[in-house]
C-alpha positions, 0 to 999 in steps of 0.5 A, spaced: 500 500 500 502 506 498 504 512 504 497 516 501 492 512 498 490 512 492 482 515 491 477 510 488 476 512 481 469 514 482 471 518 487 474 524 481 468 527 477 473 532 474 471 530 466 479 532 465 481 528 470 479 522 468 480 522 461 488 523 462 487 517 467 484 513 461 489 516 456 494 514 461 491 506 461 491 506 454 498 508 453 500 504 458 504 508 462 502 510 467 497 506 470 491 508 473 494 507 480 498 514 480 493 518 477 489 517 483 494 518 488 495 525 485 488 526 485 488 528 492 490 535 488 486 536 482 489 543 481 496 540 481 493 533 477 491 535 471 497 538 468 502 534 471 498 529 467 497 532 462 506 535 462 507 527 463 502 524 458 505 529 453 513 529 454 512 521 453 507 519 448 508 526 443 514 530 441 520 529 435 524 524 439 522 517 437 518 514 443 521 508 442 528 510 445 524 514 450 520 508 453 527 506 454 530 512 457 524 512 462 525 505 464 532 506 465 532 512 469 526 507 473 531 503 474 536 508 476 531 510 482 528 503 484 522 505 482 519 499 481 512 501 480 515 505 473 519 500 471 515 495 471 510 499 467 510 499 459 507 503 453 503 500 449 504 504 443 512 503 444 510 495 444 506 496 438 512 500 434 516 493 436 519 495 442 521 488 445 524 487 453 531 485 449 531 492 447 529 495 453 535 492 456 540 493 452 539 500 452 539 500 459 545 496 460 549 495 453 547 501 449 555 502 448 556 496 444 556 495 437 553 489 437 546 492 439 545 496 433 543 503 436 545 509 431 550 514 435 544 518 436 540 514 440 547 512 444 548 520 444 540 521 448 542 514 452 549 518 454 545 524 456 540 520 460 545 517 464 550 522 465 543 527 467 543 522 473 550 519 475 555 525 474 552 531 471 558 535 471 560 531 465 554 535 461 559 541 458 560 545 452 564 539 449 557 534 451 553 538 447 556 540 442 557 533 441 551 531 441 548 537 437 552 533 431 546 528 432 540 532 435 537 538 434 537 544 439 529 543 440 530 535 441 535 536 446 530 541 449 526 535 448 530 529 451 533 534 457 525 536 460 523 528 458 529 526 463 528 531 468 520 530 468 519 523 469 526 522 474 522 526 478 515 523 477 520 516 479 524 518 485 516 522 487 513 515 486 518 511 490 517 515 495 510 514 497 511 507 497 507 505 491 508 498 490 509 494 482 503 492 479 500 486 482 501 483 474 508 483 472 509 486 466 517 485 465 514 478 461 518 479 454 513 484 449 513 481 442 
């Protein structure tokens, strides 16, 4: 059980509220379990959803490589609840778990088959994380090279936004879901 409990979903009533909490099922990501925890606020619930349900589904950066960038950075938190939820429409564009844990943990290696821009926005999710200070100049004029100034923008919201949902999330003790989802997707 978390440390604040979640609100029943017939418990919301706010329209806008429960169509992100449907959004978010679809998508898998999130659940309906965090929705109605941040519920207890509906002023600050709608737009977080809203900022979490956008950065991850939309935007100029395949969703794909950010399906791994948010569970690598769950991973990163021990956040067990994040990390084990998976999007459905990155399944559906062919995500496989295998992918998803080579981009964790073996992105680096040729044998992977990531382009250098993929490796360059796991590098940048990884150092934003584990050592910051190695973001310079000489990191972003490099990365530059494979992305553009608006995806960077894109990639860097993304890390910092879903870190913080993850180290949020994990700090209110919400569990992973009952059902694993860490089975391989096909």
């Amino acid at each position: 059980m978390t440390r604040i409990a979640p609100l029943p979903r017939q418990a919301i009533a706010d329209p806008e509220l429960q169509a992100l909490i449907a959004e978010g099922e679809a998508l898998g990501v999130p659940d309906d379990l965090f929705p109605r925890i941040i519920a207890r606020a509906p002023d600050q619930a709608v737009p977080l959803l809203r900022a979490l349900l956008m950065s991850h589904a939309q935007g100029n950066v395949d969703h794909k490589l950010k399906e791994i960038i948010r569970i690598l950075l769950a991973r990163f938190a021990n956040d067990r609840y994040f990390a084990s939820l998976r999007s459905t429409k990155a399944r559906d564009m062919g995500l496989t778990e295998k992918r998803i844990d080579e981009g964790c943990f073996a992105y680096e290696d040729d044998n992977k088959g990531f382009s250098e821009a993929e490796k360059w926005a796991l590098r940048y999710a990884d150092l934003m994380f584990l050592d910051a200070k190695q973001l310079d100049k000489t990191f972003y004029d490099e990365m530059k090279k494979h992305w553009s100034e608006a995806q960077i923008m894109e990639l860097g919201a993304f890390v910092a936004f879903h870190y913080g949902m993850q180290m949020f999330i994990r700090s209110l003790g919400v569990a992973a879901p009952a059902v694993a989802t860490n089975e391989v997707i096909k």
